[in-house]
N, CA, C and O atoms as a MOPAC input file, in Angstrom:
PM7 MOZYME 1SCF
protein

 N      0.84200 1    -1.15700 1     0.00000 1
 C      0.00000 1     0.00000 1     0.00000 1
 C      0.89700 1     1.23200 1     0.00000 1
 O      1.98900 1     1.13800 1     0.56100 1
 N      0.56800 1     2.28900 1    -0.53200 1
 C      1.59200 1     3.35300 1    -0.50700 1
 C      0.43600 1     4.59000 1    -0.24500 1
 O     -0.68400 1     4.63800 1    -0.75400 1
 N      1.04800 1     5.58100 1     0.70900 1
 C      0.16400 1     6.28200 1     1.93400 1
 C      1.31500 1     7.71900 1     1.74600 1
 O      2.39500 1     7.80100 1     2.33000 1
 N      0.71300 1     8.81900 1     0.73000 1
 C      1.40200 1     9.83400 1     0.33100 1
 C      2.63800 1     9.25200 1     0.16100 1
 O      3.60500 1     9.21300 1     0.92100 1
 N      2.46000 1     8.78100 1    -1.00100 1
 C      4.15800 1     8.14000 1    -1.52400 1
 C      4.93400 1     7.53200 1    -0.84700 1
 O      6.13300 1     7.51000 1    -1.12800 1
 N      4.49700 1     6.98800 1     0.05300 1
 C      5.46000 1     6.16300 1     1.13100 1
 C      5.22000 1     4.61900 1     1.24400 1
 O      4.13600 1     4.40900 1     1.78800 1
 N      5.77800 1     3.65500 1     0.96000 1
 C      4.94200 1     2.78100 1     0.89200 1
 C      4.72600 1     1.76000 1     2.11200 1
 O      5.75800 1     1.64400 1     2.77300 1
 N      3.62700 1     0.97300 1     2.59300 1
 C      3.71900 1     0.88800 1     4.14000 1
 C      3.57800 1    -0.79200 1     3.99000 1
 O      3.91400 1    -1.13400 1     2.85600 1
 N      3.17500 1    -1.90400 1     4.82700 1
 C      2.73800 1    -2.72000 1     4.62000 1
 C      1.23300 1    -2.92600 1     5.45700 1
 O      1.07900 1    -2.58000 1     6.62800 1
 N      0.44600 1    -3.39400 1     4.83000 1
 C     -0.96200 1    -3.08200 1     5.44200 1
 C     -1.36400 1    -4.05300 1     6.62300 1
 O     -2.28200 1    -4.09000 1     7.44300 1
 N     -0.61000 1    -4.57700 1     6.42500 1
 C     -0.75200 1    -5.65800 1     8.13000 1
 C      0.29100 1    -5.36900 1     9.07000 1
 O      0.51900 1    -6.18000 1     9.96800 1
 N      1.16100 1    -3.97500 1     8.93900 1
 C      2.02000 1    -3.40100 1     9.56100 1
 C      1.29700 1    -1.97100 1    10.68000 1
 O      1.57900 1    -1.32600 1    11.68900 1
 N     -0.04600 1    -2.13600 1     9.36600 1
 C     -0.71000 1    -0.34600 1     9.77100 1
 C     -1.83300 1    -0.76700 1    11.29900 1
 O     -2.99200 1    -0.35900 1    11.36300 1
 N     -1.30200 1    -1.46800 1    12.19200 1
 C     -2.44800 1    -1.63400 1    13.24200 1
 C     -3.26600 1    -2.65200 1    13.19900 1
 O     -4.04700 1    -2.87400 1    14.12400 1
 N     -3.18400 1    -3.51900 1    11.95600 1
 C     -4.61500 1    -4.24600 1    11.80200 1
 C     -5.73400 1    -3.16500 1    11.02100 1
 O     -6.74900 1    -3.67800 1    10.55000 1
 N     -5.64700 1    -2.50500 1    10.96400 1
 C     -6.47500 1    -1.14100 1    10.13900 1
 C     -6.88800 1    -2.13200 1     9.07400 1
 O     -6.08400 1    -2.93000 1     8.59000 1
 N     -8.28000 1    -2.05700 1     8.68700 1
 C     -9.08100 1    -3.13900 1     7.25500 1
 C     -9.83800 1    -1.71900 1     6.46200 1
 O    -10.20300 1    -1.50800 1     5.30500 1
 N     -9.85300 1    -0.99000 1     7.59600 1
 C    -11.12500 1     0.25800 1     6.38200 1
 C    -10.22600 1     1.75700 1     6.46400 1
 O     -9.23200 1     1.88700 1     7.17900 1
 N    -10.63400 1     2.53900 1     5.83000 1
 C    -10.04900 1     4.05800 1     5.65300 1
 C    -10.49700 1     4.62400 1     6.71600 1
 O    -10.10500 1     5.79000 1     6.76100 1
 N    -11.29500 1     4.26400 1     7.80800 1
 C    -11.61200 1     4.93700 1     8.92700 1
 C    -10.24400 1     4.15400 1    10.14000 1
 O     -9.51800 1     4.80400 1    10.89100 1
 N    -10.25700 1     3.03400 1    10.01600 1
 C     -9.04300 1     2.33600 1    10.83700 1
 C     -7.68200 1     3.19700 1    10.70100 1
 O     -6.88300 1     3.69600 1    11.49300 1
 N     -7.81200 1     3.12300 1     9.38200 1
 C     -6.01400 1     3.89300 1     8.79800 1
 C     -6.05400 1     5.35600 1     9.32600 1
 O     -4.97200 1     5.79800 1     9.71300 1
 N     -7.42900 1     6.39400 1     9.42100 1
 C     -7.32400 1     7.51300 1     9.42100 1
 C     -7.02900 1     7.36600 1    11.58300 1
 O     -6.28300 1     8.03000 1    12.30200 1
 N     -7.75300 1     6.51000 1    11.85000 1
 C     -7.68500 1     6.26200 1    13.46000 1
 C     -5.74900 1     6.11500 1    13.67800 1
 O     -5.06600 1     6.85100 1    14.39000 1
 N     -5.29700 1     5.06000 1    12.90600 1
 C     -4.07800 1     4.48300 1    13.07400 1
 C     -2.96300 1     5.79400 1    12.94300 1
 O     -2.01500 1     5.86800 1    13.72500 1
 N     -3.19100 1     6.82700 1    11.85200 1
 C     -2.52600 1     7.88700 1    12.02100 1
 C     -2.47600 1     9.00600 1    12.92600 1
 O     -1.67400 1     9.93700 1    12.99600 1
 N     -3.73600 1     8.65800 1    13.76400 1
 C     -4.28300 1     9.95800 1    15.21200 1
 C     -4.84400 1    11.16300 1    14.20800 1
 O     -4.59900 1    12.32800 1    14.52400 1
 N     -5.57000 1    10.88800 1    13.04600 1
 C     -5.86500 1    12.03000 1    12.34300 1
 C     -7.63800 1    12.04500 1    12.68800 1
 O     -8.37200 1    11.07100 1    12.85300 1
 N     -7.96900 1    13.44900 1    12.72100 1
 C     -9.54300 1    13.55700 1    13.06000 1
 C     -9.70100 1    13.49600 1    11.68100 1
 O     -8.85800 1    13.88000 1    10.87000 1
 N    -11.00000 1    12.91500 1    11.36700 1
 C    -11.34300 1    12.28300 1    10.25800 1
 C    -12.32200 1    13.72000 1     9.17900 1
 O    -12.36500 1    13.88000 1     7.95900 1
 N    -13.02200 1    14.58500 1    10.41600 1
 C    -13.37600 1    15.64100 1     9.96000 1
 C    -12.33600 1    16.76500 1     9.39000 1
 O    -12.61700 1    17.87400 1     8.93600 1
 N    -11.39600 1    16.32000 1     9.50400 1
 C     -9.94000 1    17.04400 1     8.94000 1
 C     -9.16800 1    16.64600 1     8.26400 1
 O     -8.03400 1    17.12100 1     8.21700 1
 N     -9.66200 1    15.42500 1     7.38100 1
 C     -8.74900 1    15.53400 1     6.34700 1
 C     -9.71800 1    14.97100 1     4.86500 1
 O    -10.91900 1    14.70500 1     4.93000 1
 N     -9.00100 1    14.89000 1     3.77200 1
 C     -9.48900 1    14.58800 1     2.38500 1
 C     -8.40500 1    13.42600 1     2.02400 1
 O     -7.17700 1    13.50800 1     2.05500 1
 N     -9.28900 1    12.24000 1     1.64600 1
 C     -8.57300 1    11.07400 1     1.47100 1
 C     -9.37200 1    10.83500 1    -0.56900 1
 O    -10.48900 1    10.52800 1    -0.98400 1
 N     -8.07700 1    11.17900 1    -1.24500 1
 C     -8.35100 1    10.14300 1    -2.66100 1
 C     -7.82900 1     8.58200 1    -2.28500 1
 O     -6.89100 1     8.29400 1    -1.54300 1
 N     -8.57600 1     7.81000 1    -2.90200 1
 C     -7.87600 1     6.25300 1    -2.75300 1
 C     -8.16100 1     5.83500 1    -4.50100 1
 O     -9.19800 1     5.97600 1    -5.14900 1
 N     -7.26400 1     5.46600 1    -4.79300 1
 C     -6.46000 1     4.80800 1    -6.22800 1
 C     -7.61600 1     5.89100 1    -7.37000 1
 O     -8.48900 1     5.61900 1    -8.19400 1
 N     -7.06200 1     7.06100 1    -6.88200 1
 C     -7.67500 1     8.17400 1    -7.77500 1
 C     -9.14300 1     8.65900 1    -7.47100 1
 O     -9.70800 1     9.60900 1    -8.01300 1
 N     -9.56200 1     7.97100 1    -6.67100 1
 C    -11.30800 1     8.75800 1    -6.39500 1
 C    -11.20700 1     9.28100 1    -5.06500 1
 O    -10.72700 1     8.72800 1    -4.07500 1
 N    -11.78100 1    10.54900 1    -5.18300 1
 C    -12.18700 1    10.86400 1    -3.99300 1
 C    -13.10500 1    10.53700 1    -3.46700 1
 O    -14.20400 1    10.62800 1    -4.01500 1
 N    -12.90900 1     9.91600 1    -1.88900 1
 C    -13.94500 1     9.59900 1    -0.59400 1
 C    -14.37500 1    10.28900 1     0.14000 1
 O    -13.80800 1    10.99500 1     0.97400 1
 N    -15.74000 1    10.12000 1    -0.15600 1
 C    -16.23100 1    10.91800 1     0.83700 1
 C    -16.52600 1    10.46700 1     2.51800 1
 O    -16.53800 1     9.26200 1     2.77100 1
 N    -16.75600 1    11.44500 1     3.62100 1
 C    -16.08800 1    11.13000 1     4.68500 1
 C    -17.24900 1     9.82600 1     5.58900 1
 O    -16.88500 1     9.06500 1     6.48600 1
 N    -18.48300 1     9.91500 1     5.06000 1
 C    -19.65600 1     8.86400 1     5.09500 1
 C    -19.05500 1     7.48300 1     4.57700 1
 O    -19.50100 1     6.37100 1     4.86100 1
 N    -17.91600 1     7.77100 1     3.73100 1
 C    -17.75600 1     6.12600 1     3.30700 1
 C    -17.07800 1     5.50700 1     4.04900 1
 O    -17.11100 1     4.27600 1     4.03100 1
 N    -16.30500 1     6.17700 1     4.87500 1
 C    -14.53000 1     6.19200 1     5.22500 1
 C    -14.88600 1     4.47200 1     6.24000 1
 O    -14.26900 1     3.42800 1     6.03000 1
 N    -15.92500 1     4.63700 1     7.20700 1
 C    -16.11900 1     2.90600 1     7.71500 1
 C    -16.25100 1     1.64200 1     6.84900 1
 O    -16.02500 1     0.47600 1     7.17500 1
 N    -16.80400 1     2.30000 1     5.28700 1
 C    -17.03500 1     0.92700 1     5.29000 1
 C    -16.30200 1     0.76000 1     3.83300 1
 O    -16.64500 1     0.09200 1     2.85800 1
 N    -15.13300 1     1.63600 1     4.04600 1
 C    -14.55100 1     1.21300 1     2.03700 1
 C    -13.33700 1     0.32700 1     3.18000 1
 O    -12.72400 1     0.81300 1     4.13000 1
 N    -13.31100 1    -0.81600 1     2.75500 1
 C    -12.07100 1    -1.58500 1     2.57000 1
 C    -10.64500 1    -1.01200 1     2.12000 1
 O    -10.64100 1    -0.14300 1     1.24800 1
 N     -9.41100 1    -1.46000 1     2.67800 1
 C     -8.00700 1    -1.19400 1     2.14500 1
 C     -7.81400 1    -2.20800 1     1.74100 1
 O     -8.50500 1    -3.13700 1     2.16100 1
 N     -6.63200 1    -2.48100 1     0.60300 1
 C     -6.10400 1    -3.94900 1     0.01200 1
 C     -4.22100 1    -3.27500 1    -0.13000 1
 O     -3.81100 1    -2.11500 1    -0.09500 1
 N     -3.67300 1    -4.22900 1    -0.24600 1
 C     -2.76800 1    -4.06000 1    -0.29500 1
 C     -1.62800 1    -3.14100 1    -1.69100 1
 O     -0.65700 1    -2.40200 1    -1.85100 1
 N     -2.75800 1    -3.95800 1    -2.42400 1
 C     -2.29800 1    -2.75600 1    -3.73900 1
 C     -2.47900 1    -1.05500 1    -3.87700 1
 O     -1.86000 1    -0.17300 1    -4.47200 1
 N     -3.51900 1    -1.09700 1    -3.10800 1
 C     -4.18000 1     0.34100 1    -2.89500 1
 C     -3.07200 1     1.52100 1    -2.98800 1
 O     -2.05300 1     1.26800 1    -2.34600 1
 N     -3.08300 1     2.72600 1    -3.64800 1
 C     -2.93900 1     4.14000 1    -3.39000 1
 C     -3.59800 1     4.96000 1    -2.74000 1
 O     -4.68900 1     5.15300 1    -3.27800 1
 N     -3.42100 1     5.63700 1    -1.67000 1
 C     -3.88200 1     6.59300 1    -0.96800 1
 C     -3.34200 1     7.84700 1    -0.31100 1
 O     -2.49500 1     7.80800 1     0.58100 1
 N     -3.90500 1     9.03800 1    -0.82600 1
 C     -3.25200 1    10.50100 1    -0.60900 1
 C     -4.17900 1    11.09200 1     0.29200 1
 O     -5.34400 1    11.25900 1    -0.06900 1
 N     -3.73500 1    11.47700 1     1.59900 1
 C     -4.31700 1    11.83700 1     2.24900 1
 C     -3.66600 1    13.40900 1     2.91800 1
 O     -2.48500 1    13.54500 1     3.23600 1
 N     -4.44200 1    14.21700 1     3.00500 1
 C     -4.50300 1    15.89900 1     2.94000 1
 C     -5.44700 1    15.60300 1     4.42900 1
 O     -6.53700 1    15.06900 1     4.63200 1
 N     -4.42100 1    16.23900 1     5.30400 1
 C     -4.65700 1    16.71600 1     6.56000 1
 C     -5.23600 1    18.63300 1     6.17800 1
 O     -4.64800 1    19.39200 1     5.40600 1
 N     -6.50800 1    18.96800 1     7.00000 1
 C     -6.22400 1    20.77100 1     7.24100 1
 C     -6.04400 1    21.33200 1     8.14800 1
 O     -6.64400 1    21.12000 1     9.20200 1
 N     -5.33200 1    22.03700 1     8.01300 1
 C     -4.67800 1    22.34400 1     9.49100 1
 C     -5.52800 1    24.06700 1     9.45000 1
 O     -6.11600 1    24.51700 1     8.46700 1
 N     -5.36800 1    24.75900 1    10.76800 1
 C     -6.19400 1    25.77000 1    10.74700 1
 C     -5.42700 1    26.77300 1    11.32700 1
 O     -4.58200 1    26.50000 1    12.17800 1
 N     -5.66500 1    28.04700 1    10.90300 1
 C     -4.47000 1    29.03600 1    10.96400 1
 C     -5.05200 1    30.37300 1    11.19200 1
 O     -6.27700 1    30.49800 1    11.15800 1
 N     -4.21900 1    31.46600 1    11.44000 1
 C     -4.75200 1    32.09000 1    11.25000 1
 C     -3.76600 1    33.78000 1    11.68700 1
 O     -4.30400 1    34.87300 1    11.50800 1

């Protein structure tokens, strides 16, 4: 799996099976970030129940708040 160009092994990431596990496994609030997976963007309603596989691409955009 490769996770902003990095590539990880997916039974390395926690046990993480869905894009809500992986977003948990990174300590990222889920209302804060934008995840494409192998080119589509997800929306944040899917994030429990889309599956990861090992081939998978995923770019994930944290927002941070400023000011």
């Amino acid at each position: 799996m490769i996770v902003n160009g990095e590539k990880f092994d997916l039974a390395a990431l926690g046990g993480a099976q869905t894009l809500a596990g992986l977003i948990a496994y990174f300590n990222l609030a889920p209302q804060r970030v934008a995840v494409e997976l192998n080119g589509d963007l997800i929306g944040r309603g899917a994030y429990e129940q889309t599956a990861l596989h090992d081939n998978d691409a995923l770019e994930i955009i944290h927002y941070v708040g400023g000011g």
